[in-house]
C-alpha positions in Angstrom: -7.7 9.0 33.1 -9.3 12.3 31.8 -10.4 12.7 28.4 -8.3 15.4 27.8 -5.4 13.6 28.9 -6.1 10.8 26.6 -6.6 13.6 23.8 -3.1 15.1 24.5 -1.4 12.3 24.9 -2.8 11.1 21.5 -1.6 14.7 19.9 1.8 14.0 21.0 2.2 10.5 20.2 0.7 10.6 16.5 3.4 13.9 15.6 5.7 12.0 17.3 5.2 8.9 15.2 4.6 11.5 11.9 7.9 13.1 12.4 9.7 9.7 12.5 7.9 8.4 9.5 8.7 11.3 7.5 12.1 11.7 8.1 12.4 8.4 7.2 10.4 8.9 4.3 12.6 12.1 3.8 16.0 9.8 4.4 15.2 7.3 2.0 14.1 9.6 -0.5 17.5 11.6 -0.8 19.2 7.8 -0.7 17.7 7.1 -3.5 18.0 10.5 -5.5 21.6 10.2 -4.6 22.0 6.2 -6.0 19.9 7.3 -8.9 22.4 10.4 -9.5 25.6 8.3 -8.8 24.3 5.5 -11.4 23.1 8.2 -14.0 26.3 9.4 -14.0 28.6 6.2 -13.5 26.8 4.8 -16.5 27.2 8.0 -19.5 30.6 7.8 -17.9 31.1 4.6 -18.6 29.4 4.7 -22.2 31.9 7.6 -23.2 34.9 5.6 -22.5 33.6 3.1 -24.5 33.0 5.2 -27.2 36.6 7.1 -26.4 37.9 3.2 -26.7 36.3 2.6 -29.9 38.1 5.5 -31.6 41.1 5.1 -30.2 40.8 1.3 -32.0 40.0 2.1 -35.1 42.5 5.4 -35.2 45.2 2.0 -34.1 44.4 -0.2 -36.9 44.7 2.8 -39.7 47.7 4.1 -38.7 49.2 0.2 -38.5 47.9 -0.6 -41.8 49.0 2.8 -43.7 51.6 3.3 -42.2 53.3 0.1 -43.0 52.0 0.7 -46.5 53.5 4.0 -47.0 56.9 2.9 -45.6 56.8 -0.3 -48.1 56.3 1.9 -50.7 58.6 5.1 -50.2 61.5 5.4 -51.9 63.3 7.0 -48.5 62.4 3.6 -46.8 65.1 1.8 -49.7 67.5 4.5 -49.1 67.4 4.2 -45.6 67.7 0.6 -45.9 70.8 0.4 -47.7 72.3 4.5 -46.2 71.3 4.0 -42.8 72.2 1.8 -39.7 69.7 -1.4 -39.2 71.2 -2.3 -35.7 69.5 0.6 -34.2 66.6 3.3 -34.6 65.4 6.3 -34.1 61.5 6.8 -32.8 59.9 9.8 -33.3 56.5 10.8 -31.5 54.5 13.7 -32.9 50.9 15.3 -32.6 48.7 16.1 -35.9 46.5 19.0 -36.5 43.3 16.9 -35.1 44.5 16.2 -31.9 45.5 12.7 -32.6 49.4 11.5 -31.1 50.9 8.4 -32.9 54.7 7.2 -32.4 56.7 6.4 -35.1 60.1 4.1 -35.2 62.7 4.2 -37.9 64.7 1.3 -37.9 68.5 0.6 -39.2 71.8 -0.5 -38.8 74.3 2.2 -37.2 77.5 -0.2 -36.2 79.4 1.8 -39.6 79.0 5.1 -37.2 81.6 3.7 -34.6 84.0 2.3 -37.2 84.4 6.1 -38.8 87.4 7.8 -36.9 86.8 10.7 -34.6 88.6 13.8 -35.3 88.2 14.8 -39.1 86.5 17.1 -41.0 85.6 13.2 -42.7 83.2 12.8 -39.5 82.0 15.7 -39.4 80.9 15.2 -42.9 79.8 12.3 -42.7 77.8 13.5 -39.0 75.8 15.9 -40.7 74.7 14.1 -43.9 72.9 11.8 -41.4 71.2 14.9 -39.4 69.9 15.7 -43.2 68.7 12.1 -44.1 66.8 12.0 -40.5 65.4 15.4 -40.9 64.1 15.2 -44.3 62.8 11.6 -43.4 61.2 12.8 -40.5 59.5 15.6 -42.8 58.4 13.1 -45.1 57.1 10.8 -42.3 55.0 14.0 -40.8 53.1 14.3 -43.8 52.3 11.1 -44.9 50.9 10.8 -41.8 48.7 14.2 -42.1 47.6 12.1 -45.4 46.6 9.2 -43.3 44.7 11.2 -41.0 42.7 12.8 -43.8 42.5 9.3 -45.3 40.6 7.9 -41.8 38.0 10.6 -41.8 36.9 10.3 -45.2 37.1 6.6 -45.2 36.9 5.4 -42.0 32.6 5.6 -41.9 32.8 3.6 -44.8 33.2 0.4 -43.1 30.4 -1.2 -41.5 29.5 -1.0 -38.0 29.9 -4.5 -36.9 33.6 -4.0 -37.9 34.0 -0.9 -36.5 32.4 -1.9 -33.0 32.3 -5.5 -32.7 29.7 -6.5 -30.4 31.6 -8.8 -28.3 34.3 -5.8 -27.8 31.0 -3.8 -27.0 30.1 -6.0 -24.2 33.6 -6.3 -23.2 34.4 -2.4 -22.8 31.3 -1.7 -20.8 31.8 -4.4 -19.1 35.3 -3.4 -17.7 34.2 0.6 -17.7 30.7 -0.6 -15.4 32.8 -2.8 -12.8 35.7 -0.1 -12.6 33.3 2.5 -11.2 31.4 0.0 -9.3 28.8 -0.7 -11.2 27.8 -4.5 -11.2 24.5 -4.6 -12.6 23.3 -6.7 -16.1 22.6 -4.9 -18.7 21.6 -5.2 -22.7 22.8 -3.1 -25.3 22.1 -2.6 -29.1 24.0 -0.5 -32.1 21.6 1.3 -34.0 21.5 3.7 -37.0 20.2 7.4 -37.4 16.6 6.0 -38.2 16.1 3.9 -35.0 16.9 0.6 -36.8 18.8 -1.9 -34.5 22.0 -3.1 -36.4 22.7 -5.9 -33.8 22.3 -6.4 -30.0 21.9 -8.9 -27.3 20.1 -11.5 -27.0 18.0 -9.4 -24.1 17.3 -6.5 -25.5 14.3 -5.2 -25.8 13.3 -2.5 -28.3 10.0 -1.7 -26.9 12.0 -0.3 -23.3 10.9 2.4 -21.3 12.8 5.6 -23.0 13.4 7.0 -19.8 15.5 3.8 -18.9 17.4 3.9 -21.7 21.2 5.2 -22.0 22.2 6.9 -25.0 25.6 7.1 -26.3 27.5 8.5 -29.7 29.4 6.2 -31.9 32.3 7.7 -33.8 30.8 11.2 -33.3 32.9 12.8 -36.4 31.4 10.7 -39.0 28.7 12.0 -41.9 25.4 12.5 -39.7 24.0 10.3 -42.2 26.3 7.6 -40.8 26.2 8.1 -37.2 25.3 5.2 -35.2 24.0 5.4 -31.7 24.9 3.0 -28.7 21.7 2.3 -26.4 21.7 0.5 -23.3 19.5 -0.4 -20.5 19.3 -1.8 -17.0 16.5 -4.5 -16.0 17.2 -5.0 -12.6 18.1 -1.1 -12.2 15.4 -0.1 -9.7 16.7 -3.2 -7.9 19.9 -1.9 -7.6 19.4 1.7 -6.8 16.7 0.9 -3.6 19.0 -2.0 -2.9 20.9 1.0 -1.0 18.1 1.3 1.6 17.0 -2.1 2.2 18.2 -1.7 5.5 15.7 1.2 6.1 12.9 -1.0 5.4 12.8 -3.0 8.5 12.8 0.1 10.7 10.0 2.0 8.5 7.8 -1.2 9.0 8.3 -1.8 12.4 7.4 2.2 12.8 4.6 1.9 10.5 3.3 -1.4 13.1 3.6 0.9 16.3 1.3 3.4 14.4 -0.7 0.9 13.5 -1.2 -0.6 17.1 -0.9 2.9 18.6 -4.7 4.2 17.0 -5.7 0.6 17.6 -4.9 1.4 21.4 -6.0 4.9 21.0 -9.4 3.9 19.8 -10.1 0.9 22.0 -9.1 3.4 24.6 -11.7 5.9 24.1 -14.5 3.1 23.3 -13.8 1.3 25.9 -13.7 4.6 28.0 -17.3 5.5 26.7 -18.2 2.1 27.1 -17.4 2.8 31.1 -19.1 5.9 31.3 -22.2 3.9 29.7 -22.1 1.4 32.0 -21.6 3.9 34.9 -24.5 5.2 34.1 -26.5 2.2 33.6 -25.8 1.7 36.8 -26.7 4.1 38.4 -30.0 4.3 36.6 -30.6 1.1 37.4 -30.0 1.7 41.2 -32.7 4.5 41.1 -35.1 2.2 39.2 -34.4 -0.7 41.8 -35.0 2.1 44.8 -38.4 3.5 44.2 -40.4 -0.2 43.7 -38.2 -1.7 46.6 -39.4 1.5 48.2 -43.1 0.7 47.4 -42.4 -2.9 48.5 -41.2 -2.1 51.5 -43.4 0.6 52.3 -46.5 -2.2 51.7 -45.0 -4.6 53.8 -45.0 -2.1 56.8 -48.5 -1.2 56.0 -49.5 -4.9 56.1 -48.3 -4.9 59.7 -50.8 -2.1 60.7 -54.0 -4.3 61.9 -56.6 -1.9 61.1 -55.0 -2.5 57.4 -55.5 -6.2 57.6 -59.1 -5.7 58.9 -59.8 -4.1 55.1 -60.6 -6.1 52.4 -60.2 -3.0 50.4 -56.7 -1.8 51.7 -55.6 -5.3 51.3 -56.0 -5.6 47.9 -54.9 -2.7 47.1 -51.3 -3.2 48.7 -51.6 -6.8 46.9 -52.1 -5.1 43.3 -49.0 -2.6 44.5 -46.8 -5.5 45.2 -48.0 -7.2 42.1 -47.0 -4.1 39.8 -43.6 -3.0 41.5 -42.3 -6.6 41.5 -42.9 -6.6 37.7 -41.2 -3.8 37.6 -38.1 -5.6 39.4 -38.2 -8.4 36.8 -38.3 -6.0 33.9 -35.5 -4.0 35.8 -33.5 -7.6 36.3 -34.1 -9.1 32.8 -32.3 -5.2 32.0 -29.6 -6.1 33.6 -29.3 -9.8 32.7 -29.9 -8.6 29.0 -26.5 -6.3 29.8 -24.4 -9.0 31.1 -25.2 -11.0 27.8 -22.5 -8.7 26.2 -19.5 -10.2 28.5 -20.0 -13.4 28.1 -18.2 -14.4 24.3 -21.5 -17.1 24.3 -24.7 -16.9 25.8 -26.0 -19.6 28.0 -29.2 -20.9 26.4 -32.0 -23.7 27.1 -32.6 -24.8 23.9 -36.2 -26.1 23.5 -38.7 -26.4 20.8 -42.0 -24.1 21.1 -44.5 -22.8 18.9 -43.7 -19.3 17.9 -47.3 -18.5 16.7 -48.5 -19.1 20.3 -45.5 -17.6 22.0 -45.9 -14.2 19.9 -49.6 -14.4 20.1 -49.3 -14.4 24.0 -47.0 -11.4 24.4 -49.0 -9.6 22.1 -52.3 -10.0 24.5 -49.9 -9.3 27.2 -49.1 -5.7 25.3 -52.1 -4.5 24.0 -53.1 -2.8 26.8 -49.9 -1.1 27.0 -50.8 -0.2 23.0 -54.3 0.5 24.1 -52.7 3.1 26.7 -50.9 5.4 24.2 -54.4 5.6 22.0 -53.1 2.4 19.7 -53.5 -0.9 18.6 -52.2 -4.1 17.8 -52.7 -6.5 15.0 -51.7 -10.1 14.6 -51.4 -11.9 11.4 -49.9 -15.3 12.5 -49.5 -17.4 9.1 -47.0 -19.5 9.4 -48.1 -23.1 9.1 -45.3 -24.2 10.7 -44.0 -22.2 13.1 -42.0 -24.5 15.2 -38.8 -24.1 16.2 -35.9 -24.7 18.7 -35.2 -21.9 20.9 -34.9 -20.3 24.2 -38.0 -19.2 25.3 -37.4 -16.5 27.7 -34.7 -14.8 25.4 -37.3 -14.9 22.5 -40.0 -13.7 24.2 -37.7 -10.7 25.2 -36.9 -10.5 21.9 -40.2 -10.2 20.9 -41.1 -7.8 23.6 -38.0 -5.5 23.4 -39.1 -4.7 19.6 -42.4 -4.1 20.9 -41.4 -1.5 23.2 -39.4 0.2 21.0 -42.3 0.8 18.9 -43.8 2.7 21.6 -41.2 4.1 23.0 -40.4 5.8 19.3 -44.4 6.1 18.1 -45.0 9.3 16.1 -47.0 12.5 18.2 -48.8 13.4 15.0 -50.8 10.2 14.2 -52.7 7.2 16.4 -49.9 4.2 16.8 -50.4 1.2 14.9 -48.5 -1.9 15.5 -48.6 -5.2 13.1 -46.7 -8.4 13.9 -47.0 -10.9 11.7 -45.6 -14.6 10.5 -45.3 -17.0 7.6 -43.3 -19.4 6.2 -40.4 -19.6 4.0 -38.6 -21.8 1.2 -35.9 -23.9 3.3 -37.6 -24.8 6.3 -37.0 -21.1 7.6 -39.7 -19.0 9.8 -40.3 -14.8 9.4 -41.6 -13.3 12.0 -42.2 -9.3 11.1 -42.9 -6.6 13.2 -43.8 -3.1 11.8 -45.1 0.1 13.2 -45.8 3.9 11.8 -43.7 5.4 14.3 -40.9 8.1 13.4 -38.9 5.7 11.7 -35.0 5.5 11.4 -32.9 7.6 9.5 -30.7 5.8 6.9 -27.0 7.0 8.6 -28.4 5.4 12.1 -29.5 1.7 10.0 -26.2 0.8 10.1 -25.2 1.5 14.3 -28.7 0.4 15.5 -27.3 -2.9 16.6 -24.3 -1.3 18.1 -23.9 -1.7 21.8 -25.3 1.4 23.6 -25.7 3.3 20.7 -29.3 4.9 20.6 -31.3 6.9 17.7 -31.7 10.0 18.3 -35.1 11.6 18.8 -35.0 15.4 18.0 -37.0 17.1 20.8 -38.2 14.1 22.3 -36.8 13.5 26.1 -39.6 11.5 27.2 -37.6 8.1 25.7 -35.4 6.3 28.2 -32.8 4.0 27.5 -29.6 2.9 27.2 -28.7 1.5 24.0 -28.9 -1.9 24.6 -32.3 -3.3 23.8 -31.8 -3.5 19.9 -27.9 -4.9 20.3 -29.4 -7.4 22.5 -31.8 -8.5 20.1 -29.7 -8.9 17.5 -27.5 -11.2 19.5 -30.1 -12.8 20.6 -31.1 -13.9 17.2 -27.4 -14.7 16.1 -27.5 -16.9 18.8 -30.3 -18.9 18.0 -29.3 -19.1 14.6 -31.4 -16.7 13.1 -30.9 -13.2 11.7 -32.4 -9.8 11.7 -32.9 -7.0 9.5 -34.6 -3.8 9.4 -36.5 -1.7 7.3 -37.7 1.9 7.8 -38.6 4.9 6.6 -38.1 8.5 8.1 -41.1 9.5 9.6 -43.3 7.1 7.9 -42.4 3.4 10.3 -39.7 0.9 10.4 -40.1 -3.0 9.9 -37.8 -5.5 12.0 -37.4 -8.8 9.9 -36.4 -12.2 12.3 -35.7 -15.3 10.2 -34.9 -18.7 12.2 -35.1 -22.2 11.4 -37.8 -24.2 11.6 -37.4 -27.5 13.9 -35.2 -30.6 12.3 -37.5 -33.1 14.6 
């Protein structure tokens, strides 16, 4: 698949999957807003009505108590009682000047009525000295009541609060008024005066709440300001109960949120393992010309050994012997490329585990690269410390170890000054080896110290084209190392050197 397939495809599937997350994001949000609204409002509702219920209690027990202290005091409540029927009443309902309605019975017994005879001027008489009596009662009854009105407003915000609003009949109303409208969430409460101070609540209720949580609600709102008392309440479990309402959106956002999550995890194994491909294309093909021109040479010798006026020279001989010599070292270094490469696709490297001397093993490959120092105008130096430099390994992966950092210090040796190469061992506390090669080549910026290891990943080198590779001589090392238990670090400096650190363990036996 094209790249730019890959990259449209990707376009389309990430605003596809950040359309459906936001309108979910969008959905739930307006759920929410809409339970916050709905319980907001559900809840002063519900506080008014409690406060409405309040009133209407205490207006009930004045107008019981004075009323029926009035009536056993007024001298129109004897008269009645000895003028007026007692088998029957008359009720009277009437509004006062505040808005308040009350309902008021008059009692007595009216069985003399049907023994007066219908049809004289008597009846009549006697018919409209009752219409007085009522009237004039009623009159009286109207304004003893205006009294008692004016009586409860200047009295009423004497009493105190716990009397007034009992906290049980607190609990009860809201209660009732929360479950009517739906509303079946715990709350606390708490009465409390124009200062702040709490006058009694419940046993939850905390006075240190969040303000914003808090629900606010007028007690007897036509008392003194100094003796209004405020009814607070709050909700603990109410962020519970207003994202209860999308619970069931949650599954479906995190599922979503998953397939995002595994579609850039596709996405960028895609397009790694896509470069990876291309790398290894090209490896490949490298490789193939690399094999071709020694084969060629090979080849080409072998013909030229079949020619008997060759054979007859000493001279010719030797020299197609040191051609063969040098192109099939140039297969092996070509081979151990490719063996190196197919160390990345195995999960564990195949190794043959022996114990040498590191000392004589570095020592040997550096002899074995000092002319190729030597070639470039440099040198080599060899500090070899270590008292005890034994340890188990495999010898052919360390000595390509040992030789790949080598010839990266050539490959990336600095134009302006002579290349100098240092390689060096000693020990260290815990039965541990270092092994250290350094060079005063053009070092390693800081950003590329942390990819060197990568697979195929290669430091760039500015104008340089004359270094070949293929970004797999450093990420072999370092797996390498892993393998044999050790570990690897580097130092360097831009345009000063770098410094490769191997630590392994010495040899248990």
């Amino acid at each position: 698949m094209k790249k730019q397939t890959i990259w449209i495809l990707t376009v389309l599937m990430a605003f596809t999957f950040i359309g459906l997350l936001f309108i979910q994001i969008f959905y739930m949000k307006n759920i929410v807003e809409i339970r916050y609204e709905q319980f907001t409002q559900g809840v002063r509702q519900s506080l008014l009505a409690v406060g409405q219920q309040l009133e209407q209690d205490e207006t009930r027990h004045f107008l019981e108590d004075e009323v029926s202290r009035v009536e056993s005091q007024s001298i129109y409540a004897q008269r009645l009682g000895s003028a007026l029927p007692r088998q029957e009443g008359v009720k009277l309902s009437f509004t006062t000047s505040t808005g308040l309605e009350a309902d008021l019975t008059i009692k007595g017994d009216m069985s003399e009525i049907n023994k007066i005879q219908t049809g004289g001027s008597l009846v009549g008489q006697h018919f409209q000295t009752m219409q007085d009596v009522y009237r004039s009662h009623y009159l009286y009854q109207k304004g003893v009541l205006d009294d008692v009105i004016l009586n409860i407003i200047s009295s009423a915000s004497e009493r105190p609060i716990t009397e007034r609003a009992d906290s049980a009949l607190v609990r009860k109303y809201l209660r009732q008024q929360l479950d009517t409208l739906g509303i079946d969430v715990p709350f606390e409460f708490a009465v409390v005066n124009r200062a702040g101070l709490v006058q009694y609540s419940s046993a939850g209720y905390q006075p240190g709440a969040d303000v914003d949580e808090v629900f606010t609600q007028t007690l007897f709102p036509r008392d003194r300001s100094q003796r209004l008392f405020f009814l607070k309440v709050y909700f603990p479990t109410k962020r519970d109960y207003i994202f209860s309402s999308i619970s069931f959106m949650v599954p479906a956002f995190a599922f979503t949120l998953i397939l995002l999550i595994i579609f850039v995890y596709t996405i960028i194994v895609a397009f790694r393992q896509k470069k990876l491909t291309e790398m290894k294309n090209d490896f490949i093909n490298n490789m193939t010309h690399e094999f071709k021109t020694p084969i060629s040479s090979i080849s080409l010798a072998a013909q030229m050994l079949n020619d008997p006026a060759v054979r007859k020279s000493p001279t010719m001989l030797q020299q197609i012997a040191q051609v063969v010599n040098d192109e099939t070292k140039r297969l092996r270094f070509q081979v151990e490329k490719v063996l190196q490469m197919s160390m990345f696709d195995r999960q564990k490297a195949t190794l043959k585990i022996e114990e040498i001397d590191a000392n004589l093993v570095v020592y040997n490959i550096v002899n074995t690269f000092k002319l190729k120092v030597e070639k470039y105008g440099g040198h080599i130096t060899a500090d070899l410390d270590a008292m005890n430099a034994l340890v188990e390994v495999d010898e052919m992966h360390f000595t390509n170890v040992i030789f790949n950092l080598l010839d990266n210090a050539v490959k990336y040796r600095s134009e302006e000054r002579p290349l100098h190469l240092a390689v060096a061992s000693r020990d260290l506390p815990g039965e541990r080896l270092e092994i250290t090669i350094a060079d005063n080549g053009i070092g390693i910026r800081r950003d590329d110290l942390k990819k060197i290891f990568d697979k195929f990943y290669r430091v760039s080198t500015g104008n340089r084209h004359d270094v070949k590779g293929f970004g797999l001589g450093l990420a072999y090392v370092h797996k390498m190392v892993t393998e044999l238990g050790g570990t690897i670090s580097v130092e360097s400096e831009l345009n000063v050197g770098t410094k490769f650190i191997i630590i392994l363990p010495l040899s248990k036996n």
